[in-house]
C-alpha positions as CSV (number, residue, x, y, z in Angstrom):
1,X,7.6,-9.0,42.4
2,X,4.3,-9.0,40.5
3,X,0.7,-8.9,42.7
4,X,0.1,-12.5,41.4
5,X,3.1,-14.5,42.3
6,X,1.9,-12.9,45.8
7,X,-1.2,-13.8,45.8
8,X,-0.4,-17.6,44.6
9,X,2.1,-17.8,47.1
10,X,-0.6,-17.0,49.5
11,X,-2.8,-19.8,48.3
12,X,-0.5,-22.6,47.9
13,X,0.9,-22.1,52.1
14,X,-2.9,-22.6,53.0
15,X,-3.3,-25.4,50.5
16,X,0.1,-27.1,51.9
17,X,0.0,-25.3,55.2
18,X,2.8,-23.5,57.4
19,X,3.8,-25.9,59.7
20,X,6.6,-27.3,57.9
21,X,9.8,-25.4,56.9
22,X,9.4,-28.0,54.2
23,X,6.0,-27.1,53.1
24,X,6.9,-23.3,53.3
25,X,10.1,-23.8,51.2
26,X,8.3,-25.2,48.1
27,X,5.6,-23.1,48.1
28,X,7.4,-20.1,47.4
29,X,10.1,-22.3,45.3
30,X,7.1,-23.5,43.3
31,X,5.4,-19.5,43.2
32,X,7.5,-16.5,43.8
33,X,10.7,-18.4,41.5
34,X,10.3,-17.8,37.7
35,X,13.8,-18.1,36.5
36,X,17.0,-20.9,37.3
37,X,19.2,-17.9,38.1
38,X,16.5,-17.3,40.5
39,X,16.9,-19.8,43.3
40,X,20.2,-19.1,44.8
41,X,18.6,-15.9,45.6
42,X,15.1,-17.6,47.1
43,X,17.4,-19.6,49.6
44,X,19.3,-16.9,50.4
45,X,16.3,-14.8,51.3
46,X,14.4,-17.7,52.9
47,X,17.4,-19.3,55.1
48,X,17.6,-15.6,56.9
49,X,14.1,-15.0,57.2
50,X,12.3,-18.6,58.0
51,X,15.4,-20.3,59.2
52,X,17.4,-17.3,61.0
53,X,20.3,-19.0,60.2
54,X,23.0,-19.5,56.9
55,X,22.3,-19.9,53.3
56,X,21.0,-23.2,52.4
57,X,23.2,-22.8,49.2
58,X,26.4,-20.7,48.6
59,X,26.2,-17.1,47.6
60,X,24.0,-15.4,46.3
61,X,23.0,-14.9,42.0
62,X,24.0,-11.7,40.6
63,X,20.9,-10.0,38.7
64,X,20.6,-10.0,35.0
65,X,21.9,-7.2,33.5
66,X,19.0,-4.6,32.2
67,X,19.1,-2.5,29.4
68,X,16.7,0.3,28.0
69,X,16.0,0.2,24.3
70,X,14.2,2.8,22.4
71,X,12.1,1.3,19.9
72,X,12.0,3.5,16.9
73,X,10.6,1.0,14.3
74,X,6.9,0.3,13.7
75,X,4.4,0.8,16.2
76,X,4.2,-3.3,17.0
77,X,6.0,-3.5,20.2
78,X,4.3,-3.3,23.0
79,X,5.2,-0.6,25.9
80,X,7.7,-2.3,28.2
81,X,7.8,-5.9,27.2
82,X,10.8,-7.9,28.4
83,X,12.4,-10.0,25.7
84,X,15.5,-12.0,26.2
85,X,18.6,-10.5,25.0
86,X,21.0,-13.0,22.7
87,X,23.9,-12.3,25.2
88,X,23.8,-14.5,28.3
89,X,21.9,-13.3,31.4
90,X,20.8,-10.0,29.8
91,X,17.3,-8.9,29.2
92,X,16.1,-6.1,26.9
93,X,13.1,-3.6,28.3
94,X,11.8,-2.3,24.8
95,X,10.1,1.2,24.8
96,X,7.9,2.3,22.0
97,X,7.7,5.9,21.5
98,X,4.9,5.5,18.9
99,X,2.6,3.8,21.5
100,X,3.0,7.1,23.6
101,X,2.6,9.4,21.3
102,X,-0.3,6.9,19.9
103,X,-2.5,8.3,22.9
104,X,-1.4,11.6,23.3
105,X,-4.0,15.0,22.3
106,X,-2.9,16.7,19.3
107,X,-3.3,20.1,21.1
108,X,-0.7,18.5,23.6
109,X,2.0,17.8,21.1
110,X,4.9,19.7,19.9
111,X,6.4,20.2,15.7
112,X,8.6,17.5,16.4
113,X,6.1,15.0,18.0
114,X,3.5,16.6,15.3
115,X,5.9,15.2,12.9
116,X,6.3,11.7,14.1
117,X,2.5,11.4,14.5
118,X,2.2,12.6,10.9
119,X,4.8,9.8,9.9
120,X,2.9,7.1,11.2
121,X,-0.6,8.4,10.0
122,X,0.7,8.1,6.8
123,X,1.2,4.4,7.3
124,X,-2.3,3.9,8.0
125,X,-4.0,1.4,5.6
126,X,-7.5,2.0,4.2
127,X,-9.4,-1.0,3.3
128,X,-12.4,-0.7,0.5
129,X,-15.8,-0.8,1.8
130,X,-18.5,-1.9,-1.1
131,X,-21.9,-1.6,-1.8
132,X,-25.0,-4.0,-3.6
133,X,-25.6,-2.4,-6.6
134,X,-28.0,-3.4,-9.3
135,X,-25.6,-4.8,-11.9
136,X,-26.1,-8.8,-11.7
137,X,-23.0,-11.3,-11.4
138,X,-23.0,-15.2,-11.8
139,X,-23.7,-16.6,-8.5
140,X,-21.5,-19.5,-7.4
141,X,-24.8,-21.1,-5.1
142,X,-28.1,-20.3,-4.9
143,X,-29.3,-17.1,-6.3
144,X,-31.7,-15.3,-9.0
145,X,-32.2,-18.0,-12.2
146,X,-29.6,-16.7,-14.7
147,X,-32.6,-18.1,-17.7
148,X,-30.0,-16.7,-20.5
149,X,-27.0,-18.5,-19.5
150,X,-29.2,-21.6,-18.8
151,X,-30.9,-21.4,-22.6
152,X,-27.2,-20.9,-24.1
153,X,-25.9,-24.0,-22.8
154,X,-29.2,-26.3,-22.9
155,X,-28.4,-25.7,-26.4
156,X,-25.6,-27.5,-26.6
157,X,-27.6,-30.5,-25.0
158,X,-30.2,-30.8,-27.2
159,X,-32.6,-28.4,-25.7
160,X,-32.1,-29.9,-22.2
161,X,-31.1,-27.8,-19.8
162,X,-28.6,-30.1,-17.3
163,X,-27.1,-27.2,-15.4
164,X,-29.1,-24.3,-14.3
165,X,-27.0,-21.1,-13.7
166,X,-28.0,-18.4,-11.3
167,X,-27.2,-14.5,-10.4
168,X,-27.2,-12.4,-7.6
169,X,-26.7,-8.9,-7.3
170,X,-23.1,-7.6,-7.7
171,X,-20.8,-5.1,-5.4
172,X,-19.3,-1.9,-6.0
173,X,-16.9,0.4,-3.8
174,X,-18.7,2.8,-1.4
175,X,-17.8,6.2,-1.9
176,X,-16.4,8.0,1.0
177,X,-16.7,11.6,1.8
178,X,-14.7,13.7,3.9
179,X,-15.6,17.2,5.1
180,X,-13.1,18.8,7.3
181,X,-13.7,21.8,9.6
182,X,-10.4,24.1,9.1
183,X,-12.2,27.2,11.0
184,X,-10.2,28.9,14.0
185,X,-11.8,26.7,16.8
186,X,-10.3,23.8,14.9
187,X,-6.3,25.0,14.5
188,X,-5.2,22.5,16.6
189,X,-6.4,19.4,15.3
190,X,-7.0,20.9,11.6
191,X,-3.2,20.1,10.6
192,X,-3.4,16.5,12.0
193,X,-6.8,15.7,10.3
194,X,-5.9,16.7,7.1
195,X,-3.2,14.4,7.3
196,X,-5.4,12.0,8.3
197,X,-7.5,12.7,5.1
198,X,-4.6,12.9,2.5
199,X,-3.8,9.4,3.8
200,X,-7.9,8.3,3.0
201,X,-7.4,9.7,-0.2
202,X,-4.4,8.1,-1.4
203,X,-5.4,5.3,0.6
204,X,-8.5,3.7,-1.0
205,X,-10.5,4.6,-4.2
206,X,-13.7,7.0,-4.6
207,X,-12.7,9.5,-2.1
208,X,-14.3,12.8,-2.3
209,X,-12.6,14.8,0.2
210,X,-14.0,19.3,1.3
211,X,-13.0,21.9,3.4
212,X,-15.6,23.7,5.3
213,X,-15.3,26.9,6.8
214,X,-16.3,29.7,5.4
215,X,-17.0,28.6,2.5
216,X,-16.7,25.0,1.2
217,X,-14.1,24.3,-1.2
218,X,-13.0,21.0,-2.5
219,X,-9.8,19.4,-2.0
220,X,-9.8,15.9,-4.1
221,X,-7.9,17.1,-6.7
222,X,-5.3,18.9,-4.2
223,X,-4.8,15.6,-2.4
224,X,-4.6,13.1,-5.0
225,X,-0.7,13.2,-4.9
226,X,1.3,10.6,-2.7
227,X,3.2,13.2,-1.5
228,X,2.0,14.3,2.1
229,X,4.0,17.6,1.9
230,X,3.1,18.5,-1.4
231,X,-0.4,18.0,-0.7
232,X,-0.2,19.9,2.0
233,X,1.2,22.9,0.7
234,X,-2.2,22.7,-2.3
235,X,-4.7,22.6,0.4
236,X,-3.1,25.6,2.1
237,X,-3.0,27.5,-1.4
238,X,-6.5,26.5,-2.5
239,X,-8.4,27.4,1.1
240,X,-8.5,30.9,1.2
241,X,-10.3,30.7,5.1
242,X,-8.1,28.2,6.9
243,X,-8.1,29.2,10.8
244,X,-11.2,32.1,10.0
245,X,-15.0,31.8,10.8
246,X,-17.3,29.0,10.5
247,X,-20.9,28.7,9.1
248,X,-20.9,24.7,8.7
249,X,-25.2,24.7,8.3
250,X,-23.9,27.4,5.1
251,X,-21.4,25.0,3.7
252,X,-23.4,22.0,4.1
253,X,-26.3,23.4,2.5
254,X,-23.5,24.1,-0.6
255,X,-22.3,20.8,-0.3
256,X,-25.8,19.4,-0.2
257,X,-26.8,21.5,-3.5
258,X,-24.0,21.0,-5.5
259,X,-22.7,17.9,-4.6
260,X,-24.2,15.7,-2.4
261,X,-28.1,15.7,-3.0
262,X,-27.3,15.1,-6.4
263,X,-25.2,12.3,-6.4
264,X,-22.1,12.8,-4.5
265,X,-23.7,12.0,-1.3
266,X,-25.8,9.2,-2.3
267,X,-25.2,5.4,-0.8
268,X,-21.9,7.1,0.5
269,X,-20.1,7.1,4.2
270,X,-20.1,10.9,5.1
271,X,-17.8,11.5,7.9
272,X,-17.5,15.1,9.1
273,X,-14.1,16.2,11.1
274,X,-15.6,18.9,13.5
275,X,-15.6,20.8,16.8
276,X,-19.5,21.2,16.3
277,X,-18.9,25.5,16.4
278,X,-20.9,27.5,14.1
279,X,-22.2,31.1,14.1
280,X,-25.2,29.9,11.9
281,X,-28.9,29.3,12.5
282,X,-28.8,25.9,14.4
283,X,-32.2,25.4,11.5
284,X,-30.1,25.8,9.2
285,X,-27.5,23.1,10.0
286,X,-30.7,20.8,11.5
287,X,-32.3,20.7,8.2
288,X,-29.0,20.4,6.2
289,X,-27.9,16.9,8.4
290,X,-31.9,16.0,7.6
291,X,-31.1,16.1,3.9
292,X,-27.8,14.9,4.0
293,X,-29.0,11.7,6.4
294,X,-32.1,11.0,3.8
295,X,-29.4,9.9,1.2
296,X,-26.2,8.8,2.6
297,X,-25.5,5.4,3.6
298,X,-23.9,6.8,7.1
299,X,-23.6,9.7,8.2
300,X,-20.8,9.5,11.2
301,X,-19.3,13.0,13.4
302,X,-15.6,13.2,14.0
303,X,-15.5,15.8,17.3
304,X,-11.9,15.9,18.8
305,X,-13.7,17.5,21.7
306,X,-15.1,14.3,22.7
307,X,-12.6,12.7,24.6
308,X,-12.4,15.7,26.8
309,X,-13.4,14.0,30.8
310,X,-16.9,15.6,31.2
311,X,-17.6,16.7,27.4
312,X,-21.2,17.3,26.6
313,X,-22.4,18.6,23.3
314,X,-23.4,21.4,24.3
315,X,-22.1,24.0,21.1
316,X,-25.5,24.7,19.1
317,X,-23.8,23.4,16.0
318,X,-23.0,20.3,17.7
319,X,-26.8,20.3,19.5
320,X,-28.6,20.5,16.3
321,X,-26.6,17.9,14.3
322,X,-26.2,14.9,16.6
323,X,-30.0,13.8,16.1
324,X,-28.7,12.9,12.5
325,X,-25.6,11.5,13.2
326,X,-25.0,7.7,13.1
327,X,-21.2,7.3,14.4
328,X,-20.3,9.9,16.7
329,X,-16.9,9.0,17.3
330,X,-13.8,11.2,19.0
331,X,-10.9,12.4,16.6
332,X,-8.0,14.0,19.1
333,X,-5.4,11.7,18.8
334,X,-3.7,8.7,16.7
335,X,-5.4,5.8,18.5
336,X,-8.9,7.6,17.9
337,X,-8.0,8.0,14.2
338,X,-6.8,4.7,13.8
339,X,-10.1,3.2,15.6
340,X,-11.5,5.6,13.0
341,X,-9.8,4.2,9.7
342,X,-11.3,0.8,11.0
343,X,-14.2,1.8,11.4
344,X,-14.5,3.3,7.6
345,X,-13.6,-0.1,6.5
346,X,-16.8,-1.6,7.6
């Protein structure tokens, strides 16, 4: 019997009071009942406890039948809702799998559960963030005076302009740039994230996507198929330092010469999958988040260490880069990377 029904039962016997068998009878009738098949059983239960005496009706009602269903279809049901079977006085208890494993650490998971959560990451849908740009577009209200289109049709007036056109400064997709930590402090969450940005990349357009460790090496062209196994097996052949050492203030001070001061980087959404280790000069990775922060749009830190109970970032790496992050965000399991793929939509 749920808390509430408890509680309301409580408050309606002081409302009505106990004085009364009567008053008793109803409240709990009107309360602690939530089904017809119910109430053979409430008069059984109240005759021998109120009344110490016999049934005030005949028998008592046989409890539906429950069954246990496994829910292996998308993740939309929710854990342990009871839905009412077809078949007469039978209800169904629905268990999701997905919304388990949905919360679970990736370091906590095993191939086959690895699997699963791999299944469903690939379901994940990216929506297209956009940016102003300076191209103009006609304006449907009020905007900038469009004085060309205005002249071109006063001229089929007489010279008299009667409708006045205006523009207002178009949109263009954001670029988003993904730079993933594959270094040996990261071998539990590396295989997971890069699942995570195959499905960004085949996702939604003008993905840039990196590996850092290290060295940085890109992966964009590696993960433009739609396969997620083939993709995987590129990246593995194209980074040479998966699960080795890490220098991220070294690879971002690559990244920031070759690709991302110049261009790359620019009015973008940087997001950077990382445990915050690195055996470089925290100056180093200080003033390459200072460069990288002058020309992105927003800059946001992916730490699967984050959801840890007492976390602190405390790892130099970590220490020297926050000041410059916008989104610091945790990246250890599906739920977090889902909250994540919103959060790139914005």
């Amino acid at each position: 019997m749920p808390v509430g029904c408890t509680l309301e039962f409580g408050r309606a016997v002081a409302e009505v009071g106990a004085d009364t068998a009567e008053g008793v009878y109803w409240s709990g009738r009107a309360t602690l009942v939530k089904r017809p098949e119910e109430i053979p059983l409430y008069d059984e239960v109240f005759s021998s406890h109120w009344l110490g005496g016999a049934p005030r009706s005949g028998g008592v009602a046989e409890l539906p039948a429950l069954t246990l269903v496994l829910d292996d279809g998308p993740a939309t049901t929710q854990n342990d809702v009871v839905e009412e079977s077809p078949a007469a006085d039978t209800f169904t208890v629905r268990y999701s799998r997905a919304e388990v494993l949905g919360a679970k650490d990736f370091a906590e998971c095993t191939e086959e559960e690895l699997a699963e959560l791999h299944d469903l990451m690939d379901r994940f849908r990216f929506v297209r963030a956009t940016r102003r740009c300076r191209r103009l577009r006609p304006a449907a209200g009020r905007g900038r005076p469009d004085l060309r289109r205005t002249v071109r049709a006063a001229m089929g007036t007489g010279g008299e302009p009667l409708r006045w056109f205006s523009v207002e400064p178009g949109e263009r997709p954001r670029r988003l740039v993904l730079l993933l930590d594959v270094s040996g402090s990261m071998e539990p969450y590396a295989r997971a994230l890069i699942r995570f940005v195959h499905a960004a990349s085949v996702g939604r357009s003008h993905v840039e996507a990196f590996a850092l460790g290290t060295r940085l090496t890109r992966l964009t062209r590696e993960l433009a198929t739609r396969d997620p196994d083939a993709a995987l097996a590129r990246v593995t052949g194209a980074v040479a330092d998966w699960s080795g050492g890490t220098r991220l203030g070294d690879g971002l001070a690559e990244f920031n010469d070759q690709w991302g001061v110049r261009g790359m980087a620019r009015g973008a959404r940087v997001v950077i999958l990382s445990d915050g280790w690195d055996r470089g000069d925290p100056s180093v990775m200080d003033e390459q988040m200072l460069r990288l922060g002058r020309v992105a749009h927003e800059v946001v830190w992916v730490n699967p260490l984050k959801a840890t109970p007492g976390y602190a970032p405390l790892a130099q790496g970590m220490a020297a880069a926050l000041p410059h992050v916008d989104q610091f965000v945790a990246g250890n399991s599906l739920d977090s990377l889902r909250v994540l793929a919103g959060l790139l939509a914005d």
